[in-house]
N, C-alpha and C positions, 0 to 999 in steps of 0.2 A: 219927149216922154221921160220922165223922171223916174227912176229905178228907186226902191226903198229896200232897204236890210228887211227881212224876215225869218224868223226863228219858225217858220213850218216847214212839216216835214210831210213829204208823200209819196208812196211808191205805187209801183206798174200793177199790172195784173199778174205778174211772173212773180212777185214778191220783190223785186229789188227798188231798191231806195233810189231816186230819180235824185240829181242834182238841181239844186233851187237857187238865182243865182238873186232872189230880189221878187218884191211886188211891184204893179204898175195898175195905172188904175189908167183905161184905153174907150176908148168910145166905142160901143158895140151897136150897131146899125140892127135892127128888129123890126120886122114889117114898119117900116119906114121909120119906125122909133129912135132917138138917141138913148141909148142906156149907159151909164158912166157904169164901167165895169169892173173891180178887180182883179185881177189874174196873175199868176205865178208865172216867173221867167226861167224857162232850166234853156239850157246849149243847143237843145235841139227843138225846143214848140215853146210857145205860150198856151198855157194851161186856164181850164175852166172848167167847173166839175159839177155834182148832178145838185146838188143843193140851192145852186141858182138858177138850174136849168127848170129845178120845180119852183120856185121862188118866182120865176115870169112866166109857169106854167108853157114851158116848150113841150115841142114834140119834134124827135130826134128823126128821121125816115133816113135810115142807112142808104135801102134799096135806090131811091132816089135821086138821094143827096141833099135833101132841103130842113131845115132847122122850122 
């Protein structure tokens, strides 16, 4: 997986500025779908946010746990 410089910036819900170490573009597995995915790399998660979420038209169930 190939790490890319990126100049974006995003922070938490608390208000603080997340560190962002790179973009990676990762295969995202969706009811059996391959989706080539972009996502931000910080020190502690890879990140993916609600704009794509509505984009393949997801539905998040917390309670669950299923995407």
């Amino acid at each position: 997986m190939l790490i890319s410089a990126t100049n974006r910036r995003v922070w938490a819900a608390n208000n603080t500025e997340l560190v962002i170490d790179g973009e990676v573009v990762v295969p995202f597995w969706l009811n059996g779908r391959c989706i080539s995915t972009k996502a931000l790399i910080s020190p502690e998660e890879c990140l993916i946010f609600a704009d794509w979420l509505q984009a393949h038209k997801c539905l998040w169930d917390f309670t669950d746990g299923k995407l």
